[in-house]
TORGU-767716 format. One line per field, with one value per residue (C-alpha): residue number from 1; residue in three letters; x, y, z. Coordinates in Angstrom, 2 decimals. Each point is the difference from the previous one (the first is absolute). Example, Ala and Ser with C-alpha at 12.3 -4.5 7.8 and 13.67 -1.06 7.14 Angstrom:
BEGIN
resi <- (1, 2)
resn <- (ala, ser)
X <- (12.30, 1.37)
Y <- (-4.50, 3.44)
Z <- (7.80, -0.66)
//
This chain:
BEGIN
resi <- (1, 2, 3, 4, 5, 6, 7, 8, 9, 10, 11, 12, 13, 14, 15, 16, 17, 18, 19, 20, 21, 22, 23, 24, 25, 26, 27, 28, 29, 30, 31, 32, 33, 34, 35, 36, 37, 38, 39, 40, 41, 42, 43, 44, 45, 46, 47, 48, 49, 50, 51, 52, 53, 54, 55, 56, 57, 58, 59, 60, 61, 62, 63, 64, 65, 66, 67, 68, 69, 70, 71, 72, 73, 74, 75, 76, 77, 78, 79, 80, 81, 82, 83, 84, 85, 86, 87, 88, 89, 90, 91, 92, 93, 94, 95, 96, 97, 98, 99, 100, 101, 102, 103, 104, 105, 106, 107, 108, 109, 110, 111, 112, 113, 114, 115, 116, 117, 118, 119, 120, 121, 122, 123, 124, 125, 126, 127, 128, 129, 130, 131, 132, 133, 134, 135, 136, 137, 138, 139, 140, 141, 142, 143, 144, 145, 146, 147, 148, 149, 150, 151, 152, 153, 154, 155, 156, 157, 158, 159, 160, 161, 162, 163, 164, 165, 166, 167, 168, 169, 170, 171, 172, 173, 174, 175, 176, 177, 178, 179, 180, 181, 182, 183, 184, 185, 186, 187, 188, 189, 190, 191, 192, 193, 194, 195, 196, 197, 198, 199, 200, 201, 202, 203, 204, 205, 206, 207, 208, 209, 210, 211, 212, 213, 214, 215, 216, 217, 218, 219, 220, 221, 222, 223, 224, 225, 226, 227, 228, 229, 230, 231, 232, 233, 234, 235, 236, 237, 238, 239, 240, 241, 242, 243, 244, 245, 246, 247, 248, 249, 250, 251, 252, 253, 254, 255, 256, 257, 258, 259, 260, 261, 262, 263, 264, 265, 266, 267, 268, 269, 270, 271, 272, 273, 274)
resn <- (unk, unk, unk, unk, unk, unk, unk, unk, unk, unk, unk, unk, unk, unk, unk, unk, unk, unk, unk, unk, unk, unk, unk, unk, unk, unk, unk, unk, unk, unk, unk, unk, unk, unk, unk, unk, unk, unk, unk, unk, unk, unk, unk, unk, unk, unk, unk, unk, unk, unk, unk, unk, unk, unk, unk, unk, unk, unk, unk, unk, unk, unk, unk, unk, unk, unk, unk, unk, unk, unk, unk, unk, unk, unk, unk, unk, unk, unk, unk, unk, unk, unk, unk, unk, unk, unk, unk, unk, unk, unk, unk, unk, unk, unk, unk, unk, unk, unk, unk, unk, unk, unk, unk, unk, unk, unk, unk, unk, unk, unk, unk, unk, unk, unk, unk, unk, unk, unk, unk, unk, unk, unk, unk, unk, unk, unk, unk, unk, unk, unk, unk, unk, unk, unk, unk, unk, unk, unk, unk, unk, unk, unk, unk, unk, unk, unk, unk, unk, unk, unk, unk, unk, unk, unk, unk, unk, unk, unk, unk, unk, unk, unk, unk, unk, unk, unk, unk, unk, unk, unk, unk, unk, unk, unk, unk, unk, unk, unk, unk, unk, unk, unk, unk, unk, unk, unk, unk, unk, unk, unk, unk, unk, unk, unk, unk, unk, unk, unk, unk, unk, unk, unk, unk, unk, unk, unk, unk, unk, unk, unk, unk, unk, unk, unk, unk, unk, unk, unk, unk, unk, unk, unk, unk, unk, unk, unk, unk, unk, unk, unk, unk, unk, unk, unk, unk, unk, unk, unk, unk, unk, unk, unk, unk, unk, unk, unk, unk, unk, unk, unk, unk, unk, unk, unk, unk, unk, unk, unk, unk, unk, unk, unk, unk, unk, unk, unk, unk, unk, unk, unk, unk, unk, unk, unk)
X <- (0.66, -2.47, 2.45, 2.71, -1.05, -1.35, 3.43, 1.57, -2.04, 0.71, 3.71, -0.69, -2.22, 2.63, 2.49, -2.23, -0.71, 1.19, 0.96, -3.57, -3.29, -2.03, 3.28, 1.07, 3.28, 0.10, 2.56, 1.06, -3.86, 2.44, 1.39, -3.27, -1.94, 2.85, -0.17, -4.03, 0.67, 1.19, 3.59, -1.07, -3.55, -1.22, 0.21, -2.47, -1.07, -1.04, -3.22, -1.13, 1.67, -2.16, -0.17, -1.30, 1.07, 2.05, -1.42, 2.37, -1.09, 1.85, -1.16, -1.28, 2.44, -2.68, -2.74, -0.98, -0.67, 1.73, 1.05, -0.56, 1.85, -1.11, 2.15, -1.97, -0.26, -2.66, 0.07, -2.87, -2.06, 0.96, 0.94, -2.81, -2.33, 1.43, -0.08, -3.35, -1.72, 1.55, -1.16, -3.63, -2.24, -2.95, 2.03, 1.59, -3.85, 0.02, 3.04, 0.80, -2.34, 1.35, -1.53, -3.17, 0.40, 2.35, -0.41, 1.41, -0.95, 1.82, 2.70, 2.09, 0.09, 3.62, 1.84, -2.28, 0.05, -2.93, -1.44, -1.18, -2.53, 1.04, -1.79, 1.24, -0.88, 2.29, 0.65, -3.01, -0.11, 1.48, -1.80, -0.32, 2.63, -0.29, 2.04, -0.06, 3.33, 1.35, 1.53, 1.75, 1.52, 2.85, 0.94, 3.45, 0.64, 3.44, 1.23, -2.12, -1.89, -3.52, -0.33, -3.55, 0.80, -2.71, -0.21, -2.45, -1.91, -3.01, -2.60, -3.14, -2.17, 0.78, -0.91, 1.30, -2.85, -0.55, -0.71, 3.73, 3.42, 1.66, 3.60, 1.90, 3.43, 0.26, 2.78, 0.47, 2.27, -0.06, 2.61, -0.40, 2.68, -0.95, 2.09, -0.18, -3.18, -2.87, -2.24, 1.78, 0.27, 2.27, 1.46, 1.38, -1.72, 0.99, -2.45, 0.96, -2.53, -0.66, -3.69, -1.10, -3.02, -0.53, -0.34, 0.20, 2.11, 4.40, 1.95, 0.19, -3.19, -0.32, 3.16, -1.94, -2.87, 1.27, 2.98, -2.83, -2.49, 2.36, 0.56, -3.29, -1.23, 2.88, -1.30, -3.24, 0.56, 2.46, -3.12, -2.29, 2.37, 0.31, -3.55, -0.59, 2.56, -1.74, -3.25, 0.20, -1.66, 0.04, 2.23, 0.75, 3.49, 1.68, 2.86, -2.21, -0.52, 2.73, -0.19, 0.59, 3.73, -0.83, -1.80, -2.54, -3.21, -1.91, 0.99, -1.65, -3.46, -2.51, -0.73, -3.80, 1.16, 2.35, -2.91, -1.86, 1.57, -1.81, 1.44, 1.45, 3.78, 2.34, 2.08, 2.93, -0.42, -3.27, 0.73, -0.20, -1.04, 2.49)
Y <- (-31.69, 2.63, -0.19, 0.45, 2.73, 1.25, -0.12, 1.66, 2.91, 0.03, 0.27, 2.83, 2.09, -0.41, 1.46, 2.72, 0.69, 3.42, 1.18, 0.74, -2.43, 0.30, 1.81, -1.45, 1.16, 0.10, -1.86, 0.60, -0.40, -2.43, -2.22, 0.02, -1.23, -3.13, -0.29, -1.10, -2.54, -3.51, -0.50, -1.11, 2.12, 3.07, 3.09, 1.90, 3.67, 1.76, 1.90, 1.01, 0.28, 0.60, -0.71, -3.24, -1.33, 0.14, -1.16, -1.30, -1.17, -1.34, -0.51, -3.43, -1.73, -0.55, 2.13, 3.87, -1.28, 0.66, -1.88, 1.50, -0.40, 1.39, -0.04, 1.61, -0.03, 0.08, 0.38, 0.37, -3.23, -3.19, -2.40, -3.24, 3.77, 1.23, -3.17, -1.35, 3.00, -0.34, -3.75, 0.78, 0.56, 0.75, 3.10, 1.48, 0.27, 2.45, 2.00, 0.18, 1.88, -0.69, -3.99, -0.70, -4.07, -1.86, -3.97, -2.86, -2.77, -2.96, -0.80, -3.41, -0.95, -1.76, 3.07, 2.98, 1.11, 2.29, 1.04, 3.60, 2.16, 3.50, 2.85, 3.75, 3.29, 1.62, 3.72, 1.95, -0.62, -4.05, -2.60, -2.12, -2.51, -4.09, -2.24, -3.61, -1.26, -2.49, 0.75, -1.94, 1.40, -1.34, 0.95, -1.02, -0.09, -1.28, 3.18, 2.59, 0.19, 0.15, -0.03, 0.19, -0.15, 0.22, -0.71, 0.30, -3.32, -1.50, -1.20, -2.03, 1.47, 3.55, 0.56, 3.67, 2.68, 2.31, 3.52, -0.78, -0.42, -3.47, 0.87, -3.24, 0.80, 0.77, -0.62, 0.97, -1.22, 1.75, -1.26, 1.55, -0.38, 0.81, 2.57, -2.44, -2.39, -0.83, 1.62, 2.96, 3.70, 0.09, -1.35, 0.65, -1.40, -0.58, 0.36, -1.04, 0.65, -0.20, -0.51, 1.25, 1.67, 0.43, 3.21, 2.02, 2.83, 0.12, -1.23, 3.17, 0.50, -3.55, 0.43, 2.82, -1.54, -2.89, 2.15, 2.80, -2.70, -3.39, 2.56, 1.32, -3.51, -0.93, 2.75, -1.37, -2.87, 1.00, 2.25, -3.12, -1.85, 2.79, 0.16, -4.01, 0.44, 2.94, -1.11, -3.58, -0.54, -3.85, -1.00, -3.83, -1.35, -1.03, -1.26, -2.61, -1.76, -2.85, -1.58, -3.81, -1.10, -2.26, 1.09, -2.32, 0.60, -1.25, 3.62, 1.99, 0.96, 2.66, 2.79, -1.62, -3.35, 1.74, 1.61, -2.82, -1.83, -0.73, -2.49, 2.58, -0.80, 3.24, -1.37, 1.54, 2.61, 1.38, 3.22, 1.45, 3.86, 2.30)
Z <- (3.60, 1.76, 3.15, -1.64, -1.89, 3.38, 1.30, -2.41, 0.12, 3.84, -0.57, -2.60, 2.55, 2.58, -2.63, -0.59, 3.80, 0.91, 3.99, 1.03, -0.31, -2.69, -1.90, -2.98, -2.25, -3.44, -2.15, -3.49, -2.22, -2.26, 3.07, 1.61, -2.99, -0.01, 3.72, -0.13, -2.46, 1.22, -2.00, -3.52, -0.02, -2.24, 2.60, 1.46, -0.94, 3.51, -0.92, 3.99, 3.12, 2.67, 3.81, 0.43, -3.42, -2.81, -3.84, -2.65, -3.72, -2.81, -3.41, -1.06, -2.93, -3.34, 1.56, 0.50, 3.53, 3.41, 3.10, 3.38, 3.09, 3.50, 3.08, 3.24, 3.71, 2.85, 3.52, 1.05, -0.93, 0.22, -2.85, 0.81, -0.28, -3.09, -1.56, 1.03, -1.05, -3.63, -0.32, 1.32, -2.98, 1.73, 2.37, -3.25, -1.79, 2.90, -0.45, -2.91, -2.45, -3.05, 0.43, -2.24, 0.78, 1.94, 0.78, 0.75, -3.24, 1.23, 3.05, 0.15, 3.56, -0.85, -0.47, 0.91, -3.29, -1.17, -3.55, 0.19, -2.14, 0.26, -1.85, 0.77, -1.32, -2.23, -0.60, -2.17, -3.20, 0.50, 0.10, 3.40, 0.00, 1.49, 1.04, 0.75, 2.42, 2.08, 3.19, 2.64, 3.09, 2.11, 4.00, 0.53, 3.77, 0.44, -2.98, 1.80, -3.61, -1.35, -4.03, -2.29, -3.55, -2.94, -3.40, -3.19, -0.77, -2.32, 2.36, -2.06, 2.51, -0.76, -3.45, -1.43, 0.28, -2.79, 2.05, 1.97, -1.72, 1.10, 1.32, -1.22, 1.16, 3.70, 2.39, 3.50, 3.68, 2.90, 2.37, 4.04, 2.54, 3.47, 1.94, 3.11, -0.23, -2.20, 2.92, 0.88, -1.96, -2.33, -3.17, -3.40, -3.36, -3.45, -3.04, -3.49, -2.78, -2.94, -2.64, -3.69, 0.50, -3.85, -0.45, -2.83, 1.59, -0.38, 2.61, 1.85, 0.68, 1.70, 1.82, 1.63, 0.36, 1.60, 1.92, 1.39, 1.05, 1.51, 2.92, 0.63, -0.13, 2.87, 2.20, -0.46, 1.36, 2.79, 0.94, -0.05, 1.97, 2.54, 0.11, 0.27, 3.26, 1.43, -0.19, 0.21, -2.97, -0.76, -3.08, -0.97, 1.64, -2.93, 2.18, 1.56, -3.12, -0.08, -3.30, -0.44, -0.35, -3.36, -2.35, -2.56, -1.75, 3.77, 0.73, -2.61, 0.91, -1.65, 2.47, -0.30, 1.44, 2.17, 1.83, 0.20, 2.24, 3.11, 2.23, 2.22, 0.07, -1.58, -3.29, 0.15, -2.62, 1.78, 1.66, 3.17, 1.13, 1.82)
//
């Protein structure tokens, strides 16, 4: 699904492409909304169009909620750097400012899977928020494709906090396709979005919360990635990791037991350092 998506968002930007690079022309707001939708789909409401990317939303059916779409381009870093640096828990307690707590709770060395605890500041007066997610990630060689997708879970070991608000509905897929090859610059990426951060505040003020900080938080993290490239700083190789080909509960291991493995032989969800 997140490739074909993918594609279909690279046959829209190449409808969209105007006679120069970096030019794009607009269509009718009405056709344009219909074009971003797959055939069957709610459109899209453009809310930013800006150099590098473009930001959709549409409303979600039963909720005051919305559902984000970003569609974006890089040329100067390369996807295995862009991609690394967003998996790498311990580089983005660097970067990004906004982090109060970010580890890894559990990993199954089947799939590569990860549970996450995530706590983030939230604008003054709001409460911090946490969240507890699973991730998995998936490098697709013979497509040209790398995906990461996330979603809200209950984890026994992460109990909710009273000082943070527990975010219980979070979705998120980021879908890259390199311009050439996973280790040269350039590539385009797709972001879809979407969480209830329970707040007490109407849709529109959410919609610019969330609209006003997805892109400074991309920026971020093309900065970090720039940086990371420029001054070799070391970030895990997520793209090293081969996860087993069957799964089973042998796989599933507690990051404690993970760690504590000393025979010396690499299981195949260990990672390497690029």
């Amino acid at each position: 699904r997140s490739a074909q998506e993918m594609k279909h968002m690279e046959n829209i930007s190449s409808l969209l492409q105007g006679s120069s690079p970096g030019e794009y022309q607009r269509l009718d707001p009405k056709l344009e909304r219909e074009a971003v939708a797959a055939p069957g789909e709610q459109p899209w409401e453009m809310i930013m169009d800006k150099k590098h990317f473009k930001l959709w939303r549409r409303p979600i059916e039963g909720t005051h909620l919305y559902q984000y779409r970003v569609f974006g381009s890089y040329t100067d870093v390369t996807p295995r750097q862009f991609f690394n640096v967003q998996l790498d828990t311990e580089y983005r307690k660097k970067w990004d400012s906004l982090v109060i707590k970010l580890d890894v709770i559990e990993r199954d060395l089947a799939t590569g899977s990860e549970v996450i605890h995530w706590v983030t500041h939230f604008p003054y007066p709001m409460y911090s928020r946490d969240y507890v997610y699973v991730r998995r990630y998936s490098v697709d060689k013979e497509n040209n494709l790398m995906v990461l997708v996330s979603r809200a879970v209950e984890h026994p070991s992460v109990p909710e906090d009273p000082e943070y608000v527990r975010v219980r509905t979070y979705e998120s897929q980021m879908v890259i396709r390199p311009h050439k090859t996973f280790d040269e610059n350039g590539f385009d990426y797709l972001l879809t979005y979407s969480d209830n951060p329970q707040t007490v505040f109407p849709r529109y003020c959410v919609s610019w919360m969330v609209s006003s900080g997805m892109p400074d938080f991309l920026e971020k993290l093309h900065t970090a990635a720039l940086k990371a490239k420029k001054m070799e700083i070391e970030v895990r190789d997520y793209m090293s990791a081969k996860p087993l080909e069957s799964g089973g509960s042998e796989g599933k291991a507690t990051m404690a037991a993970a760690e504590h493995k000393s025979d010396g032989t690499r299981s195949p969800a260990q990672l390497e350092y690029a």
